[in-house]
LOZARO-127589 format. One record per residue (C-alpha): x, z, y; residue number from 1; residue in one letter. Coordinates in pm, 1 decimal, always signed. Each point is the difference from the previous one (the first is absolute). Layout:
N
@c1=X | c3=Z | c2=Y | k=NUM | r=a
...
//
This chain:
285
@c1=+15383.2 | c3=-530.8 | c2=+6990.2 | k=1 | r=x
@c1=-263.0 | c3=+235.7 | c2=-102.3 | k=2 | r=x
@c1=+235.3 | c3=+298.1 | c2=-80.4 | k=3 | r=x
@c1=+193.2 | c3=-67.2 | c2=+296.2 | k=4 | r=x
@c1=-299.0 | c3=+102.3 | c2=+229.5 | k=5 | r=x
@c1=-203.2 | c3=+196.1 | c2=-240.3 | k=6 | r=x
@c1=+309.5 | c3=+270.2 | c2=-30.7 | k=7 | r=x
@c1=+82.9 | c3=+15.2 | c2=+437.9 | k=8 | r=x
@c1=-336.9 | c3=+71.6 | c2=+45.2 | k=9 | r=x
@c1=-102.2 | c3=+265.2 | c2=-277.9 | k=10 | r=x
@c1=+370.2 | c3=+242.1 | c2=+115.2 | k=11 | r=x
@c1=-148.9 | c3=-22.9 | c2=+331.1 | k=12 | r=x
@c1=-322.0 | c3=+91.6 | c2=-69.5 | k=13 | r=x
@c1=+176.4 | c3=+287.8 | c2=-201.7 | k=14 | r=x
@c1=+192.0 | c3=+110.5 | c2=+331.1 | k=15 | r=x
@c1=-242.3 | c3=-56.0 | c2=+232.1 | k=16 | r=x
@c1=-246.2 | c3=+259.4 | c2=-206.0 | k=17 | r=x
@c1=+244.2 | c3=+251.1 | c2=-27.8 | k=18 | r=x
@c1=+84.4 | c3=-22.9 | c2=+400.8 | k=19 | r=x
@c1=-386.0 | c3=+132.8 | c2=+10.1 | k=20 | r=x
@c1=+27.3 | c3=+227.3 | c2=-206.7 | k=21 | r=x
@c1=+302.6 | c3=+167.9 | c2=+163.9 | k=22 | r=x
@c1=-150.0 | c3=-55.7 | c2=+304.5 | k=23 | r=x
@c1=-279.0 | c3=+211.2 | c2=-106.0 | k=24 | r=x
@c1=+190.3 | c3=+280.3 | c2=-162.6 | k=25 | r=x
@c1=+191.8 | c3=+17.5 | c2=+377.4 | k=26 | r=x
@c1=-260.3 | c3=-12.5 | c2=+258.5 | k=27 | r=x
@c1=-356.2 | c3=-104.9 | c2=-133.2 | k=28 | r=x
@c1=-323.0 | c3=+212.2 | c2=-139.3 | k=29 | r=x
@c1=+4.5 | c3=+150.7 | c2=-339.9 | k=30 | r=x
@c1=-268.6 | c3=-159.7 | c2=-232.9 | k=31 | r=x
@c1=-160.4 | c3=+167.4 | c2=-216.9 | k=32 | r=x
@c1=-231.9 | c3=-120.7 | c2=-221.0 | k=33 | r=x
@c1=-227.2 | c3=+338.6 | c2=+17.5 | k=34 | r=x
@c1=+5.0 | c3=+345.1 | c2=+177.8 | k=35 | r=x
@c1=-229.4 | c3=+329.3 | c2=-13.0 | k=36 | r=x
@c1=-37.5 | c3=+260.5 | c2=+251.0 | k=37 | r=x
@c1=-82.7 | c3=+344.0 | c2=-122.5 | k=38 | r=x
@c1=-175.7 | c3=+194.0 | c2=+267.1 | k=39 | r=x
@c1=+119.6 | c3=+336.2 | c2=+101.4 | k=40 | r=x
@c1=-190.1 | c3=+355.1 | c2=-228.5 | k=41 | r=x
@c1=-263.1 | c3=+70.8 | c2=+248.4 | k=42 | r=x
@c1=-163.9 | c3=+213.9 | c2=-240.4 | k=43 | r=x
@c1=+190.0 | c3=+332.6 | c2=+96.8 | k=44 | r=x
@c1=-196.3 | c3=+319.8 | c2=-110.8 | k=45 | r=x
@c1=-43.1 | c3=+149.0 | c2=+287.6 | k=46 | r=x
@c1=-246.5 | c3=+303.1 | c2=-113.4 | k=47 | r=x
@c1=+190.2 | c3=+140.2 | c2=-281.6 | k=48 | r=x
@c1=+143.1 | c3=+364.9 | c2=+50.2 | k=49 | r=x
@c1=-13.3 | c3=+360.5 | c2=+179.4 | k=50 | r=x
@c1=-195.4 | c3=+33.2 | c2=+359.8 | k=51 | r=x
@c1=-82.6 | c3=+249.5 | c2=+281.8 | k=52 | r=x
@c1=-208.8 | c3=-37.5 | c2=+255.7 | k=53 | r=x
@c1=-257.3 | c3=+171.5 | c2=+286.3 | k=54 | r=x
@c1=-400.5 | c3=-10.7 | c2=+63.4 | k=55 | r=x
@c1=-248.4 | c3=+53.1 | c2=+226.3 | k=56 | r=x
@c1=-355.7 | c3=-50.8 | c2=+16.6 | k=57 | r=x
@c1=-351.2 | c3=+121.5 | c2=+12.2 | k=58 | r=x
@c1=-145.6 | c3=+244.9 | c2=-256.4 | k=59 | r=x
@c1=-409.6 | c3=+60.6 | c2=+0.2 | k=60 | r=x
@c1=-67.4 | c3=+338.5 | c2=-210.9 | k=61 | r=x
@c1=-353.9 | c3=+69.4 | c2=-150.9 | k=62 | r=x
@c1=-66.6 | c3=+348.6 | c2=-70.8 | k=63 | r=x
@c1=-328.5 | c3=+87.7 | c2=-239.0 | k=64 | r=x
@c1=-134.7 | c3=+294.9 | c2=-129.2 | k=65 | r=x
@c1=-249.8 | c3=+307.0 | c2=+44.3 | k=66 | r=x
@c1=-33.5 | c3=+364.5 | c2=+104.5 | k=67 | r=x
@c1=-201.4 | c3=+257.7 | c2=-227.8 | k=68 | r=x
@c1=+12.7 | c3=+356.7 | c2=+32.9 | k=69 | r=x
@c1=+91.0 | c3=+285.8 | c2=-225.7 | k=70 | r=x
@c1=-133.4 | c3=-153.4 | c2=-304.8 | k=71 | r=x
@c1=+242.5 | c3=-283.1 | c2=-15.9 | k=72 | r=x
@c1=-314.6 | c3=-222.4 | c2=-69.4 | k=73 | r=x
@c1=-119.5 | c3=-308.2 | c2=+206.8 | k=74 | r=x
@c1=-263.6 | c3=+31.3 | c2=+258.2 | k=75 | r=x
@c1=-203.8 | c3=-219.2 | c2=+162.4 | k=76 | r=x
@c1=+12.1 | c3=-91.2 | c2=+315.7 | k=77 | r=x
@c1=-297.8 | c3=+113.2 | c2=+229.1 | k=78 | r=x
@c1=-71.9 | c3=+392.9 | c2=+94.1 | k=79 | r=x
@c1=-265.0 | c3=+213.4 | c2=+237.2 | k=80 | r=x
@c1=-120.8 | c3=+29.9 | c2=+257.7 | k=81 | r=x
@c1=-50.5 | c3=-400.2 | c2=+116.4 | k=82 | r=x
@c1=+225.8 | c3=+69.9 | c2=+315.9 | k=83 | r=x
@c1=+311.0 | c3=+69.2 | c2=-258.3 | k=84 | r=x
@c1=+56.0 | c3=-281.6 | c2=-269.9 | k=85 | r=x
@c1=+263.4 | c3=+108.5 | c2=-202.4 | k=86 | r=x
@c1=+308.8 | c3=-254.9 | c2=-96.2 | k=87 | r=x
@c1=+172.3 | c3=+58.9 | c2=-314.4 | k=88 | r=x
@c1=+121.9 | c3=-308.5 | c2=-71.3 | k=89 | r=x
@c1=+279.4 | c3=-193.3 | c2=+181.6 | k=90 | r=x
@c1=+97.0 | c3=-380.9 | c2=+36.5 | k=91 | r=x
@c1=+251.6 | c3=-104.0 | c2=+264.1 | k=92 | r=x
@c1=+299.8 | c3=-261.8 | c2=+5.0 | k=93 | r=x
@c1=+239.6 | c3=-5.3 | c2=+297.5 | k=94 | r=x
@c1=+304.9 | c3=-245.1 | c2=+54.7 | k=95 | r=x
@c1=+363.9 | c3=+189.9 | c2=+58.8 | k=96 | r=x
@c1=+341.8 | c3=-167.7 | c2=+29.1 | k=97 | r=x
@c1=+218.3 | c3=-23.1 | c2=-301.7 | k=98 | r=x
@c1=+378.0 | c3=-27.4 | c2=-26.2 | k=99 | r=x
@c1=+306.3 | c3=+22.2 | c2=-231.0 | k=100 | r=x
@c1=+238.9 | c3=-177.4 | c2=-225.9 | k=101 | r=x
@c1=+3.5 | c3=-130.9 | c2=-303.8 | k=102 | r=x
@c1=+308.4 | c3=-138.4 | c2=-264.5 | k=103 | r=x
@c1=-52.6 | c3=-219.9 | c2=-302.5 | k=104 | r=x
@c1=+107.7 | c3=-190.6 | c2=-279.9 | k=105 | r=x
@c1=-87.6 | c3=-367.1 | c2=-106.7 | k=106 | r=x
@c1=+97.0 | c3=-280.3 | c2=-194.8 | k=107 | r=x
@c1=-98.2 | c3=-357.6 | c2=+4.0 | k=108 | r=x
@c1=-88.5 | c3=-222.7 | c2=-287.2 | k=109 | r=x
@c1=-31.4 | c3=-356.4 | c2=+120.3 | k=110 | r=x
@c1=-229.6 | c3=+22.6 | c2=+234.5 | k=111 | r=x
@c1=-180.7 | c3=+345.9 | c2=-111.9 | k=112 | r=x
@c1=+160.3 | c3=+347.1 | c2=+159.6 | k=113 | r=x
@c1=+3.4 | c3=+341.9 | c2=-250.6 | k=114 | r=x
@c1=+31.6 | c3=+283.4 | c2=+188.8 | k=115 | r=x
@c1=-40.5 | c3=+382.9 | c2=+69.3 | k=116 | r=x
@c1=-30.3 | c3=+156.4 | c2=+323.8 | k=117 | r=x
@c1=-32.8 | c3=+366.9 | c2=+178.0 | k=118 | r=x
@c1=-90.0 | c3=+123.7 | c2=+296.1 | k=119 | r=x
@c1=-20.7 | c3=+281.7 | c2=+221.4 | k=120 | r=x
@c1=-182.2 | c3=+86.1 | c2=+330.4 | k=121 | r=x
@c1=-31.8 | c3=+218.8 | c2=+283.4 | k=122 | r=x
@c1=-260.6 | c3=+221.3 | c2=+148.7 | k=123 | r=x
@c1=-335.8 | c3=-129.8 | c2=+99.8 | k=124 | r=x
@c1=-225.0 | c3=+152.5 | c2=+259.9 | k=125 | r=x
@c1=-304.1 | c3=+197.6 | c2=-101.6 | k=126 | r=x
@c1=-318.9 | c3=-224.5 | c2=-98.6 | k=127 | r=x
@c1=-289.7 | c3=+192.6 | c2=+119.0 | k=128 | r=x
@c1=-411.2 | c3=-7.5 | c2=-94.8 | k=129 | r=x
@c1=-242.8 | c3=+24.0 | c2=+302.4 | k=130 | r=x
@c1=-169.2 | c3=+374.5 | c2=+53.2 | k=131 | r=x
@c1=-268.8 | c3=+92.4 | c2=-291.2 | k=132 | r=x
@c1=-264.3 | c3=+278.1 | c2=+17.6 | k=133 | r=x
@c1=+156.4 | c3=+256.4 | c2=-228.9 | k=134 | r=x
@c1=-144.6 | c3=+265.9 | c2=-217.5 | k=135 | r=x
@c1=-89.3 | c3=+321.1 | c2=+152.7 | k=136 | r=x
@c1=+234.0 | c3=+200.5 | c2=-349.9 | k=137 | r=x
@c1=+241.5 | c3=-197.3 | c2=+207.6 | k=138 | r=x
@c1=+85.4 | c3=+233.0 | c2=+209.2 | k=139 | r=x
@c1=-154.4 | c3=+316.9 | c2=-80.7 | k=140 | r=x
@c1=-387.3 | c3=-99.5 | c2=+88.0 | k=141 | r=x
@c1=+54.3 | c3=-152.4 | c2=+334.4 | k=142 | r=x
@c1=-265.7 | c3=-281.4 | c2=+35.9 | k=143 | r=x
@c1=+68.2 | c3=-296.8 | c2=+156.1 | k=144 | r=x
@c1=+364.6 | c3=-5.8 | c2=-56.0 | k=145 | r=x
@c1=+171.0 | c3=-385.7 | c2=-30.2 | k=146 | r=x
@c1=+329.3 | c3=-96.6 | c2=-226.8 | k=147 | r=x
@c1=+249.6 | c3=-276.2 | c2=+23.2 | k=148 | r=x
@c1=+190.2 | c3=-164.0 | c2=-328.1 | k=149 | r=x
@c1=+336.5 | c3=-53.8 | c2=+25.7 | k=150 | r=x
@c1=+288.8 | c3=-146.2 | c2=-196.1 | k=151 | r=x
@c1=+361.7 | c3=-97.1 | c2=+92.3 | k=152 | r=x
@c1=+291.5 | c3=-151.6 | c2=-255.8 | k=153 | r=x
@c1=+324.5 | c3=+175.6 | c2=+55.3 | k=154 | r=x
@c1=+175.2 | c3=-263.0 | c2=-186.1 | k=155 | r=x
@c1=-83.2 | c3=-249.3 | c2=-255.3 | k=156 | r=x
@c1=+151.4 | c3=-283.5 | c2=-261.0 | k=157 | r=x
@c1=-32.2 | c3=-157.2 | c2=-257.6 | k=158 | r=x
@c1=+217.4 | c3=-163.7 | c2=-318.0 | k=159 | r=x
@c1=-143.1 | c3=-348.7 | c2=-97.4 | k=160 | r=x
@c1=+41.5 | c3=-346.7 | c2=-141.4 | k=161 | r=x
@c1=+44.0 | c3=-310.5 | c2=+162.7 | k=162 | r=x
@c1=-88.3 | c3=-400.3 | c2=-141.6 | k=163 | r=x
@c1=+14.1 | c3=-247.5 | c2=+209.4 | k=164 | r=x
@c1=+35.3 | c3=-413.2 | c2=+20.6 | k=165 | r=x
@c1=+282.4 | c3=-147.1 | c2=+238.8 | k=166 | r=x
@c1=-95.6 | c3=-282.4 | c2=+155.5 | k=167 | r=x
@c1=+306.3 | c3=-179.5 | c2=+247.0 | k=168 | r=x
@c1=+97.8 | c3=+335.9 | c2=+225.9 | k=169 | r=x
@c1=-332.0 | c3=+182.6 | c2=-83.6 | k=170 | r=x
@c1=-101.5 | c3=+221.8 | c2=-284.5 | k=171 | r=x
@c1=-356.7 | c3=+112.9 | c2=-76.7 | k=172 | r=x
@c1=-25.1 | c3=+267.4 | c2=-215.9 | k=173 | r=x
@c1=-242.8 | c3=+284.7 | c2=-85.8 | k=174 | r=x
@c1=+53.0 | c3=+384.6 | c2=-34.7 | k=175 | r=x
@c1=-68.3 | c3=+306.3 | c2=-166.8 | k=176 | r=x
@c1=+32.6 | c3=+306.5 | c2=-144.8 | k=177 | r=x
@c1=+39.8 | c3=+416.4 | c2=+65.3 | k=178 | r=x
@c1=-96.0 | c3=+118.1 | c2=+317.6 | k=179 | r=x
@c1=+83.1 | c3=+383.9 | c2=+124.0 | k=180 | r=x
@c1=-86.0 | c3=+184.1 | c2=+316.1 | k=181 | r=x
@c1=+63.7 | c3=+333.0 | c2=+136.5 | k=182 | r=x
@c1=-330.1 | c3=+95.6 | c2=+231.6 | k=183 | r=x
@c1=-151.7 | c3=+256.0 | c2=+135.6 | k=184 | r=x
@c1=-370.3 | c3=-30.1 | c2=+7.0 | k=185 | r=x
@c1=-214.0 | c3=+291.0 | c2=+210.0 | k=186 | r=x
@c1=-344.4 | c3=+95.0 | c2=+150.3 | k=187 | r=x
@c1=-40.8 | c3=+152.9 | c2=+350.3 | k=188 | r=x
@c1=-298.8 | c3=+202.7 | c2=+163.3 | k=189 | r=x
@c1=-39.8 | c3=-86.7 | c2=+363.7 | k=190 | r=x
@c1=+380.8 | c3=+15.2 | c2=+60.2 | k=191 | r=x
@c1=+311.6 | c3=-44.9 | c2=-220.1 | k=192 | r=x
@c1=+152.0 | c3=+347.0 | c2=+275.9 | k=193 | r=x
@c1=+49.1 | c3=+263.0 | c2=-272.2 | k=194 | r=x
@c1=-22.0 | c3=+47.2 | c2=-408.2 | k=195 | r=x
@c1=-330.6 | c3=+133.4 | c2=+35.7 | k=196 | r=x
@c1=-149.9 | c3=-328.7 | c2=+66.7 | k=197 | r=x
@c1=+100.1 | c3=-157.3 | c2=-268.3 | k=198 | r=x
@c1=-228.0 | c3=-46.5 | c2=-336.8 | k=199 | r=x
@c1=+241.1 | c3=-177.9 | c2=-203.0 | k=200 | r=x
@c1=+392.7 | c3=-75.9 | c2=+10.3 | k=201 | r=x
@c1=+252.5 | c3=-79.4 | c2=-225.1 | k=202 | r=x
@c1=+324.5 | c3=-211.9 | c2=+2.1 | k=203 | r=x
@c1=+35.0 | c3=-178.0 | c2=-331.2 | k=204 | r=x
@c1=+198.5 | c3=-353.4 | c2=-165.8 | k=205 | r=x
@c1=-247.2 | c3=-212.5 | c2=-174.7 | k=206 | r=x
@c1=+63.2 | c3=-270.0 | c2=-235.0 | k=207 | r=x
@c1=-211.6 | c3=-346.2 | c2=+45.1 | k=208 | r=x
@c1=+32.7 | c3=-402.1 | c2=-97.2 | k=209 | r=x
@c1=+59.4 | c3=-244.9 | c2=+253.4 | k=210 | r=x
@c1=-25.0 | c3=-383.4 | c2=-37.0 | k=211 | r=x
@c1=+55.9 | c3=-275.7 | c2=+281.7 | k=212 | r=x
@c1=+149.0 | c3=-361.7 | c2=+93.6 | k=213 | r=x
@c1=+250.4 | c3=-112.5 | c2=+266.0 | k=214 | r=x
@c1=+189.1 | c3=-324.4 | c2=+103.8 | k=215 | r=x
@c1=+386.6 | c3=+32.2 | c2=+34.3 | k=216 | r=x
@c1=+248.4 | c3=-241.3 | c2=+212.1 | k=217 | r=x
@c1=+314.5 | c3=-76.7 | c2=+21.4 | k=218 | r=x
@c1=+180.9 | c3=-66.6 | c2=+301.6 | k=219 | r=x
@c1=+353.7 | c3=+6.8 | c2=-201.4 | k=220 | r=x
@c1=+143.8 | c3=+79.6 | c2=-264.8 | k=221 | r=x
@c1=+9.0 | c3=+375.5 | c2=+81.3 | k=222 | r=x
@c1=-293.8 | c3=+42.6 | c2=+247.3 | k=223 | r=x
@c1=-390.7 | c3=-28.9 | c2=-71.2 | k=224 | r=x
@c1=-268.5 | c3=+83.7 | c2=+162.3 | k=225 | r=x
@c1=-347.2 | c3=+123.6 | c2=-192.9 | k=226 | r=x
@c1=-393.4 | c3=+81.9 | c2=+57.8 | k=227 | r=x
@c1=-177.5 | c3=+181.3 | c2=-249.6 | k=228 | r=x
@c1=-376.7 | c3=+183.5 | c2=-60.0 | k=229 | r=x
@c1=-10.1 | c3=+269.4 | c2=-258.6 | k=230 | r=x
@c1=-292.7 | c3=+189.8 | c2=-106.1 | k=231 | r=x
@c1=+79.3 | c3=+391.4 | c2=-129.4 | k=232 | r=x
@c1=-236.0 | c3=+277.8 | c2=-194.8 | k=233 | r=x
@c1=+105.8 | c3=+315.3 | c2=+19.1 | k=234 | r=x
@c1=-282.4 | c3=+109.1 | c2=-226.6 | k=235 | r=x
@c1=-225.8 | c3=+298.9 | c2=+26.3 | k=236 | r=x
@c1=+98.2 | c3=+367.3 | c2=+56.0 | k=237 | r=x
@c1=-223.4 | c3=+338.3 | c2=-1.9 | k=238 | r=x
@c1=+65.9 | c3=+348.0 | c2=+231.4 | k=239 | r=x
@c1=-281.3 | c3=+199.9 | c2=-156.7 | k=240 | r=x
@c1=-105.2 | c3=+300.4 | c2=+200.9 | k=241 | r=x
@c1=+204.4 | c3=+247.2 | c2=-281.2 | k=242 | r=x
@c1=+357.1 | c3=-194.5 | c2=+91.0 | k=243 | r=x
@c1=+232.4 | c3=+140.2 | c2=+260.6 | k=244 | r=x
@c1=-42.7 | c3=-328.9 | c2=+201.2 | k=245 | r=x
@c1=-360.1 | c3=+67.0 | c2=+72.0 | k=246 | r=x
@c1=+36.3 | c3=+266.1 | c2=+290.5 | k=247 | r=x
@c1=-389.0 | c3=+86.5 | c2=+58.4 | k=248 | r=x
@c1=-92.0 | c3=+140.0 | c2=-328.2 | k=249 | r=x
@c1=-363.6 | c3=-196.3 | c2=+47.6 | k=250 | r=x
@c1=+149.6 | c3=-380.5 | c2=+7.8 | k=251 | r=x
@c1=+153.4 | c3=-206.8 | c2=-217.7 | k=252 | r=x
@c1=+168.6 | c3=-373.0 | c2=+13.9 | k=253 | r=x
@c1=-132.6 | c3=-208.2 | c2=-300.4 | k=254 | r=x
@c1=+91.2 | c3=-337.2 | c2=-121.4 | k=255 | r=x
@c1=+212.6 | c3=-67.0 | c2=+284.5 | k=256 | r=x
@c1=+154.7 | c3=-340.7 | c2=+3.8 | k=257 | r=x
@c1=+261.9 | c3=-190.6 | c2=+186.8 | k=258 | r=x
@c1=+68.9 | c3=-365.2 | c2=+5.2 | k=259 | r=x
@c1=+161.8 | c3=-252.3 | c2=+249.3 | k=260 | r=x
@c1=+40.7 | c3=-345.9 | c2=+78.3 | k=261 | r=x
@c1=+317.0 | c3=-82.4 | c2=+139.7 | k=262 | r=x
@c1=+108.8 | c3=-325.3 | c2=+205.9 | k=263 | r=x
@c1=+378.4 | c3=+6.7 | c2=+74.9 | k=264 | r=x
@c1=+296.2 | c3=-186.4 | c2=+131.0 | k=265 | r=x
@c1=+366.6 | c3=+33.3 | c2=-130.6 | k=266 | r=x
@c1=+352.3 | c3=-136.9 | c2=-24.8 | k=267 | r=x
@c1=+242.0 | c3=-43.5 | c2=-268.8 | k=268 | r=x
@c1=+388.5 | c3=-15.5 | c2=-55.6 | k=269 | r=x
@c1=+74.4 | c3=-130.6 | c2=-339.6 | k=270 | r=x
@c1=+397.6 | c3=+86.2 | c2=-48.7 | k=271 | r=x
@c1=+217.9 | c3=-229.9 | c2=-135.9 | k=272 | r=x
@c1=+128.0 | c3=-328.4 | c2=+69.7 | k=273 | r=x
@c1=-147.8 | c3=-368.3 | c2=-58.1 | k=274 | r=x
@c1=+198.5 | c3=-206.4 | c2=-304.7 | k=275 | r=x
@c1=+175.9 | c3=-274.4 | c2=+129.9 | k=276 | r=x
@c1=-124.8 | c3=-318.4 | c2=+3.7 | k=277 | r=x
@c1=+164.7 | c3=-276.9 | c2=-195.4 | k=278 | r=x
@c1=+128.4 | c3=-283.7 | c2=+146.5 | k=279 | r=x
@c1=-50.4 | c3=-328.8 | c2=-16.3 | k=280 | r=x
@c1=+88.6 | c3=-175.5 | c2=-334.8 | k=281 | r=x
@c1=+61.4 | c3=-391.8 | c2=+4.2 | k=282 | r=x
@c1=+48.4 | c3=-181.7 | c2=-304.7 | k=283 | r=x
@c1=+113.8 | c3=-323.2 | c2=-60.1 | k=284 | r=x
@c1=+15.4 | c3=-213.2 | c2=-286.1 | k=285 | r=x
//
């Protein structure tokens, strides 16, 4: 009796689990026991590579220094009578407009950017000093004459490093390195009309250090936008009284110096094209 029941039902359990099954392998869900999702590579370095770009901003110069006569020495301010106090020192700092290009280098390391840069800019106006009470050897024993300081950059660069931390679409980074600058630095009597009135002039490229920060941004993958200060030193020159710069055989221009602080804007075209991204990877096991 047993077997005669016992055996009926156990075949159709049998077929009635394998109808399930089938059913399942036509029409119903999958099951799986375990799945992982691997994200997509966001991590695409976006930094890495050759770059060109343009500038503007502000430029403040600082011009230092002192007069003397024919003996090339240093003088102290003051003179006679009362009415006529003699300059011969100068201190004056003006802002100008500063523009240009610049291409570059870099590579990224993680998160930390390696790079090299260089730049070149355009003319800047003339920073000038207010009017002193010049020396009467100025101009041939005249009393009361005045002078004016002047110095302008004709162009100017610069060839430095760049380190920097990237941070999401931003990179902070810091700056320096060799700084040159073709000016022409002069000192007017009264007027700046003819030759005559000038003491000193000369055109010359000077050599200097320059050091500075910035903030860079990227928009995409090709485009970023950047603000940066930069401090330069152009170092000190002399035009003693025996040099064909110094005009008036009386004057000289000692221990002049030039220096700037710069605050500028720019943007950047990194060429190339982004990897692409992986896709989506789903395992299953």
């Amino acid at each position: 009796m047993f077997k005669r029941v016992a055996l009926p039902v156990a075949a159709a359990a049998v077929l009635l689990t394998s109808g399930v099954a089938g059913a399942a392998d036509i029409g119903g869900p999958p099951i799986l026991r375990g799945s992982e999702v691997v994200a997509p590579y966001e991590d695409v370095d976006k930094w890495s590579g050759v770059y060109v770009g343009g500038h503007v901003g502000m430029q403040i110069i600082r011009n230092t220094g002192h007069h003397s006569n024919g003996t090339n020495g240093p003088i102290p301010d003051g003179g006679a009578p009362p009415s006529l106090v003699y300059n011969f020192s100068y201190d004056y700092a003006q802002a100008k407009m500063n523009y240009g290009l610049h291409i570059g280098i870099q590579r990224l390391f993680g998160h930390f950017l390696i790079g090299a840069e260089f730049d070149f800019d355009g003319p800047s106006g003339k920073a000038t000093s207010p009017w002193y009470n010049g020396h009467v050897a100025f101009s041939g024993g005249v009393a009361g004459n005045s002078y004016q300081q002047r110095v302008g950059f004709n162009w100017q660069g610069s060839l430095r490093a760049r380190v920097g931390f990237v941070h999401h679409k931003s990179l902070f980074y810091l700056t320096g390195g060799l700084a040159f600058a073709n000016m022409t630095v002069c000192t007017v009597l009264d007027d700046c009309v003819t030759g005559a009135n000038h003491v000193v002039r000369y055109t010359r490229t000077r050599l200097g250090w320059t050091i500075g920060a910035g903030i860079e941004h990227k928009f995409s993958y090709n485009w970023s936008m950047r603000a940066e200060y930069r401090y330069t030193n152009f170092g000190s020159r002399n035009c003693f009284s025996t040099d064909a710069c110094s005009i008036n055989v009386d004057a000289s221009d000692i221990n002049n110096r030039v220096e700037s602080h710069m605050v500028r804007v720019g943007v950047s075209y990194l060429f190339g094209a982004p990897a692409m991204p992986m896709a989506p990877i789903v395992a299953r096991y």
